[in-house]
C-alpha positions as CSV (number, residue, x, y, z in Angstrom):
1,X,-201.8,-4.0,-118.3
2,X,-205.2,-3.5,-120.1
3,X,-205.2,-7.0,-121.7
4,X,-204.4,-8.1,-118.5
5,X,-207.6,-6.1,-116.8
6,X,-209.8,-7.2,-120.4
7,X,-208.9,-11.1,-119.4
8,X,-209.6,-10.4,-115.9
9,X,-212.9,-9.4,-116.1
10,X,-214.1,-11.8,-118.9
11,X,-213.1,-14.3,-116.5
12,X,-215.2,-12.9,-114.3
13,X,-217.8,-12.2,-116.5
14,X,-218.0,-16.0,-117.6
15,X,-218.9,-17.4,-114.2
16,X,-222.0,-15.4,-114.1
17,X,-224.9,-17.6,-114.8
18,X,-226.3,-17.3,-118.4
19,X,-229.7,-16.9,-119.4
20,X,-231.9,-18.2,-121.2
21,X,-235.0,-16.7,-121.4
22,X,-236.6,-13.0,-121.6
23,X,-239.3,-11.9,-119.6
24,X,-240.9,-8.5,-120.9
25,X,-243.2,-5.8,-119.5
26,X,-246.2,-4.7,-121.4
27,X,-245.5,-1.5,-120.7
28,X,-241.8,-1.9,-122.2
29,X,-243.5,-3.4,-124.9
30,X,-245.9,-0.3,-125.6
31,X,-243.3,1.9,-125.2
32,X,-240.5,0.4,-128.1
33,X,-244.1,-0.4,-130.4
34,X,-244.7,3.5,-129.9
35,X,-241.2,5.0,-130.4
36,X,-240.6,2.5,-133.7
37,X,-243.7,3.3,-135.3
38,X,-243.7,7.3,-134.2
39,X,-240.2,7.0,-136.5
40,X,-241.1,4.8,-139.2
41,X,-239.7,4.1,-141.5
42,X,-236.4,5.5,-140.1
43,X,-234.9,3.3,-137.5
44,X,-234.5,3.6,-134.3
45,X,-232.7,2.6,-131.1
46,X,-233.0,2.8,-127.4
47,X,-231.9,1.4,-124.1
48,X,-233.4,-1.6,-121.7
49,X,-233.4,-1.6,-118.0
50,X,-233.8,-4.5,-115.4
51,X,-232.5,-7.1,-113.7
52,X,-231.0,-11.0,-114.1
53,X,-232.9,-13.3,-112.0
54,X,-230.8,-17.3,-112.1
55,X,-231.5,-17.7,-115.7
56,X,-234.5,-15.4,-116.4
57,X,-233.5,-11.6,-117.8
58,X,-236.2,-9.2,-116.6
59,X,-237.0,-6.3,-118.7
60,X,-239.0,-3.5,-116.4
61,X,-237.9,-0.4,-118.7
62,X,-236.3,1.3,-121.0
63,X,-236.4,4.6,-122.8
64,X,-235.2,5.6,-126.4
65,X,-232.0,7.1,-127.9
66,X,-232.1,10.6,-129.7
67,X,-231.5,10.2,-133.4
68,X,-228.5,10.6,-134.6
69,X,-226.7,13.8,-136.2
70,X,-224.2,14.0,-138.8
71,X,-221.3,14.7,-136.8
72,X,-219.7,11.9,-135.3
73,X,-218.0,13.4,-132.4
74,X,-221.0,15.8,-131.2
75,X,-223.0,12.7,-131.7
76,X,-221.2,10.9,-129.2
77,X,-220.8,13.3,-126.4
78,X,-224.4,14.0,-126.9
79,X,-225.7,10.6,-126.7
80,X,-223.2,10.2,-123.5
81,X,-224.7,13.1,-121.9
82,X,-227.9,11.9,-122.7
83,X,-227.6,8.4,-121.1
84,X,-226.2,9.8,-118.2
85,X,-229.3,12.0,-117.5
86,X,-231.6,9.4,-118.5
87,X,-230.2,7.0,-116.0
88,X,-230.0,9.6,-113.0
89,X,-233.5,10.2,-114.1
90,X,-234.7,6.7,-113.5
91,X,-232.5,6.6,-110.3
92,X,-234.4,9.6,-108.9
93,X,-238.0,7.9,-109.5
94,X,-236.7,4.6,-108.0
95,X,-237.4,2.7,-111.6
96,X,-234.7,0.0,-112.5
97,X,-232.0,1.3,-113.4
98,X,-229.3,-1.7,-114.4
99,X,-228.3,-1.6,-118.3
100,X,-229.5,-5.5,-120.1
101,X,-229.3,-4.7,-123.6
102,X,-230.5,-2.4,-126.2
103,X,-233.4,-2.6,-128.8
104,X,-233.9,-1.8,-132.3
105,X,-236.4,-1.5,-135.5
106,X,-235.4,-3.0,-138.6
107,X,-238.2,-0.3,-140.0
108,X,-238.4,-0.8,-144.1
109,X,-235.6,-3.2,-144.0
110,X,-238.3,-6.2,-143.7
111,X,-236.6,-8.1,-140.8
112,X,-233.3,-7.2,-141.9
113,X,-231.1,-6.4,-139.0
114,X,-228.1,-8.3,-138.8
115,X,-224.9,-6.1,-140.1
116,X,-221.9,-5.2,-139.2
117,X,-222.7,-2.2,-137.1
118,X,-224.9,-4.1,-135.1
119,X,-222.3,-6.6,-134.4
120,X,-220.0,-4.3,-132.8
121,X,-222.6,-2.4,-131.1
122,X,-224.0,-6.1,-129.4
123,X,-220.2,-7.0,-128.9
124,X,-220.0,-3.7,-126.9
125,X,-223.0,-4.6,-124.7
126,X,-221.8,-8.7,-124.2
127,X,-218.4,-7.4,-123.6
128,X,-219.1,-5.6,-120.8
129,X,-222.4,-7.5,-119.6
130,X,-222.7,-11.4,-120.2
131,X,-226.3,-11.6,-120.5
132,X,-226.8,-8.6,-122.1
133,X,-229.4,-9.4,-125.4
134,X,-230.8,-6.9,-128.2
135,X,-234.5,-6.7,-129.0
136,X,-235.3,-6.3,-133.0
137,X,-239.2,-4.9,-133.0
138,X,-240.5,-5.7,-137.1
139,X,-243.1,-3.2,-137.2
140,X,-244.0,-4.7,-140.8
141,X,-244.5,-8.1,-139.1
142,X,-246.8,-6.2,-136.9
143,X,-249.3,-5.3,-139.3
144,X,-250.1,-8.3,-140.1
145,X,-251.6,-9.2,-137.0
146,X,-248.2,-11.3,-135.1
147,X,-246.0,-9.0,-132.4
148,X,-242.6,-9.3,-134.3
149,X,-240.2,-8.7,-131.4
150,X,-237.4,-11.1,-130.9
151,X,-234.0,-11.5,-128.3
152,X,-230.9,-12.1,-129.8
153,X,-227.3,-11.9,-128.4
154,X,-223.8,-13.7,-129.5
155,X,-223.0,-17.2,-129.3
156,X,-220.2,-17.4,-126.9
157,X,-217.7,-18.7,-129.6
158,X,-218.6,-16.3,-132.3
159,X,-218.0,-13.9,-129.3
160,X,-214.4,-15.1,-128.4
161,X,-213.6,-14.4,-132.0
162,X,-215.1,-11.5,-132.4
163,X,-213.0,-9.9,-129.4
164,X,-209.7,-11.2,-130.9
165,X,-210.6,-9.7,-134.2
166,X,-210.0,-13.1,-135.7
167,X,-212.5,-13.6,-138.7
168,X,-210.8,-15.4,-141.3
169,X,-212.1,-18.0,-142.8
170,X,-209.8,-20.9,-141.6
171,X,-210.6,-19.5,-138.0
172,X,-214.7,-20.0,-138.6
173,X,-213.8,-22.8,-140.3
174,X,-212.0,-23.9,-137.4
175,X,-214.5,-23.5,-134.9
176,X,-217.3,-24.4,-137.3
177,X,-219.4,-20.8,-137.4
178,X,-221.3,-20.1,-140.0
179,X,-223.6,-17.6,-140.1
180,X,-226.3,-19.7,-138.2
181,X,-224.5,-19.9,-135.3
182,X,-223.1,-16.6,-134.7
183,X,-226.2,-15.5,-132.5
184,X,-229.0,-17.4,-131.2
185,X,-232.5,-16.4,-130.2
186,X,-234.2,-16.8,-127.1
187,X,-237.8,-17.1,-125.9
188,X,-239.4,-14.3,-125.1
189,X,-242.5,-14.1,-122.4
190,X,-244.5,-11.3,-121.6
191,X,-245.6,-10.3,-118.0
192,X,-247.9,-7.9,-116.6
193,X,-248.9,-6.5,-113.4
194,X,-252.1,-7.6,-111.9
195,X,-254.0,-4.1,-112.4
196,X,-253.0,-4.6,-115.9
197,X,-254.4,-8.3,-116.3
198,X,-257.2,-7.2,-114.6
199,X,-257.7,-4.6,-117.4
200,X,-256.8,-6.5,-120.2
201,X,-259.5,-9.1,-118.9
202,X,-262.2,-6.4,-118.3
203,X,-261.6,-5.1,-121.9
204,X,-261.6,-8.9,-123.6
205,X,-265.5,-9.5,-121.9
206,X,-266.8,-6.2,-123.4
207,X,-268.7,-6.7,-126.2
208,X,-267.5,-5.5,-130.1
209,X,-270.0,-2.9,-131.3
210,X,-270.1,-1.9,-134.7
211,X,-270.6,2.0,-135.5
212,X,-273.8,3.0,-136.3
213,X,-275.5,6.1,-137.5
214,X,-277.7,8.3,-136.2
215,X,-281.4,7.6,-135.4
216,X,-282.5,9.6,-137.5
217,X,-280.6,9.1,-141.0
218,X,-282.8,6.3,-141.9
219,X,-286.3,6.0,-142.4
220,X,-288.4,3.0,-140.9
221,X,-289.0,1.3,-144.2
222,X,-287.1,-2.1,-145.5
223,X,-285.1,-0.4,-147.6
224,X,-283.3,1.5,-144.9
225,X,-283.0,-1.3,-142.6
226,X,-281.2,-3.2,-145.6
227,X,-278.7,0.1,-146.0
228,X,-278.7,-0.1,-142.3
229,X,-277.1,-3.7,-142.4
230,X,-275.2,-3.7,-145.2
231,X,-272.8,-0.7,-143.4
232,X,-272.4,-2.9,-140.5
233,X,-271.3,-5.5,-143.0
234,X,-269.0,-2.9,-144.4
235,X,-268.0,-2.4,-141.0
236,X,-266.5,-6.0,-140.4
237,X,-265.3,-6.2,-144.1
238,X,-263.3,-2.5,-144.3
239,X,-260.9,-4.1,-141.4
240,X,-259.6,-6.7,-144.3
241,X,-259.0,-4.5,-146.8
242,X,-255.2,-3.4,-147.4
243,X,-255.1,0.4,-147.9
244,X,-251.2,1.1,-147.3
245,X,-249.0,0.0,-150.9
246,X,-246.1,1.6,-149.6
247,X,-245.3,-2.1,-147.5
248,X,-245.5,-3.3,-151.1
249,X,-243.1,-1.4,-152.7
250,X,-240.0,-1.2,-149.5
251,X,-240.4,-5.3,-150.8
252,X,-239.7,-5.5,-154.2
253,X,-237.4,-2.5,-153.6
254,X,-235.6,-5.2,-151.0
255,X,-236.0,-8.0,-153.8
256,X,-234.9,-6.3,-156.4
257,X,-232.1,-5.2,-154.6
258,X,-231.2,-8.4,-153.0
259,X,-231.5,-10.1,-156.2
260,X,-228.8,-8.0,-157.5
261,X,-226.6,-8.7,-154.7
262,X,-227.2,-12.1,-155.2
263,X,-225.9,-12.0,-158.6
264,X,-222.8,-10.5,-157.6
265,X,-222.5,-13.2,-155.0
266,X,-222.3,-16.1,-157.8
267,X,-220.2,-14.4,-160.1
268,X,-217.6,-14.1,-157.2
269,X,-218.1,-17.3,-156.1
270,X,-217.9,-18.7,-159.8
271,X,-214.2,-16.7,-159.7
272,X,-213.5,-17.8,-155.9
273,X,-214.1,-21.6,-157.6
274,X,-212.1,-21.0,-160.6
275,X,-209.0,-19.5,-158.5
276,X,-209.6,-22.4,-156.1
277,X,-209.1,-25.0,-158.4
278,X,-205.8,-23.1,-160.3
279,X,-204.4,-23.1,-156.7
280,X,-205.2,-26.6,-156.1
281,X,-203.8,-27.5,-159.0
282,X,-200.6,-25.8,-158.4
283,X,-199.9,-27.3,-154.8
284,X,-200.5,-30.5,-156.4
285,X,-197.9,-30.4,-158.8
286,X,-195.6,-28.6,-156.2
287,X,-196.3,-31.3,-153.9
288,X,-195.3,-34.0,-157.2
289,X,-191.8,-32.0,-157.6
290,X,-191.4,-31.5,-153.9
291,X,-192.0,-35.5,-153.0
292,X,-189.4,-36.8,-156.1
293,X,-187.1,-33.9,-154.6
294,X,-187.4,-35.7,-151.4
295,X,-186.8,-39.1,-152.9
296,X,-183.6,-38.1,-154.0
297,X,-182.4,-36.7,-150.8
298,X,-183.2,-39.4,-149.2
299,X,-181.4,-41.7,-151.5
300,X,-178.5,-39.7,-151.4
301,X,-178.4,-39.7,-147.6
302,X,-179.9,-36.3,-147.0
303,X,-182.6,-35.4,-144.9
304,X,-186.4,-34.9,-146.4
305,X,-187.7,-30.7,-147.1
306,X,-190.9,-30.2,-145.3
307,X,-194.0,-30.3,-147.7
308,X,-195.7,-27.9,-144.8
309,X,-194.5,-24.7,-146.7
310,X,-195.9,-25.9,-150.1
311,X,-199.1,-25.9,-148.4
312,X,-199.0,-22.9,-147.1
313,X,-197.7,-20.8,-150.3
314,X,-200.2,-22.4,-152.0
315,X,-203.1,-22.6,-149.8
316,X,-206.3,-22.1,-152.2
């Protein structure tokens, strides 16, 4: 009965029109910059509100998740509560209050997001809600002067298989997914109220002044003056400079660390190649035996063995 329901509703689920393209808020924007880089370098996770409109997902709010506790089970019933009074909350102040997706920081994991957890977690959220996408905030891409936040959600085959737990290898091979094709991004656009433009325009035409000491700290004399302009040199140059190593040293923690896991990659895949070819080997030569062993059935009358059973006891 609850397949039956499960089929049901991803039926239904599938005629809803897809998206493809997120529309943001800055003040949703300010809001998951602010909780990731209150918690940095620990990451965190939190909810997104709006609305579908045809094939544009708008994101109007959202609010963050509680960090997480060592026990499982009180974790969950307190993160249930917690959703639950978050979303009458938002009811009672008439703010959005339909479920799109959820974000996350990769925080020191340098863009590092996709695992397993977050599979299941994004599976949970499609499963239930088509368009339903994940934002990954890179508050290290950040600092360097670019807004790293990105939508991403399942491709709708990778999905299928995902929700019949099928995730061998023949069955990606199958449907040719690799690991490029199991999600896909989608543009993202940011929006803003008119107050807000308005704002954001005032602030642009006011003009940059550099911090300057008091009157009296300097005499009148050339000498002075030069001091004078050399700290509003300093001024300009001080916002170039690089005072935080610790970005540094998460990086060649992740390269060294991925460099390992690299190694252990080849070496398996230098044994997967070596049992590969034994068991190629062997369904060859139990192919040999199993086509003469035909040949002589079939000149004695009798009817051929199927080969299919070699192939499959010795599938490499």
């Amino acid at each position: 009965m609850n397949s039956i329901l499960a089929k049901a509703r991803r039926a239904a689920l599938s005629q809803t029109p897809r998206i493809n393209r997120v529309q943001l808020e800055g003040l949703v924007v300010l809001k998951i910059v602010r909780h990731c880089t209150e918690n940095y370098p620990t990451p965190v996770t939190g909810q997104l509100l709006g609305m579908d409109n045809d094939q544009v997902l708008e994101i109007t709010s959202c609010y963050a998740f509680p960090q997480e506790d060592d026990d499982s089970s009180e974790r969950e019933s307190s993160q249930s509560k917690y959703q639950m009074d978050m979303m009458r909350c938002v009811r009672e102040v008439n703010i959005d209050h339909q479920v799109v997706g959820w974000y996350q920081s990769t925080a020191n994991q340098l863009g590092s997001f996709l695992t397993g957890p977050w599979l299941e977690t994004q599976f949970a959220y499609q499963d239930n809600l088509i368009n339903a996408i994940c934002l990954v905030y890179d508050p290290q891409k950040t600092t360097d002067g670019t807004l790293g936040l990105r939508a991403y959600r399942l491709r709708e085959s990778f999905l299928e298989l995902f929700g019949r737990g099928d995730l061998s290898s023949l069955s990606l091979q199958r449907h040719e997914i690799d690991s490029r094709s199991m999600i896909e991004e989608l543009p993202v656009t940011l929006h803003n109220s008119s107050l807000a433009r308005v704002l954001l325009e005032y602030l642009a035409r006011q003009p940059y002044r550099t911090p300057r000491l008091p009157t009296n700290f300097f005499k009148e004399d050339s000498f002075m003056m030069e001091e004078q302009e050399e700290y509003e040199t300093m001024a300009f140059v001080n916002r170039l400079r690089v005072t935080d190593s610790s970005n540094y040293e998460s990086a060649l923690q992740f390269l060294s660390y991925d460099l390992d896991e690299l190694a252990k990659d080849q070496n398996k895949y230098t044994l997967f190649l070596r049992n590969f070819s034994r068991a190629k080997a062997l369904q060859a030569d139990a192919l040999r035996r199993r086509r003469l062993e035909n040949l002589a059935r079939v000149a004695r009358g009798e009817e051929k063995i199927p080969e299919e059973e070699i192939l499959a006891i010795y599938y490499p």
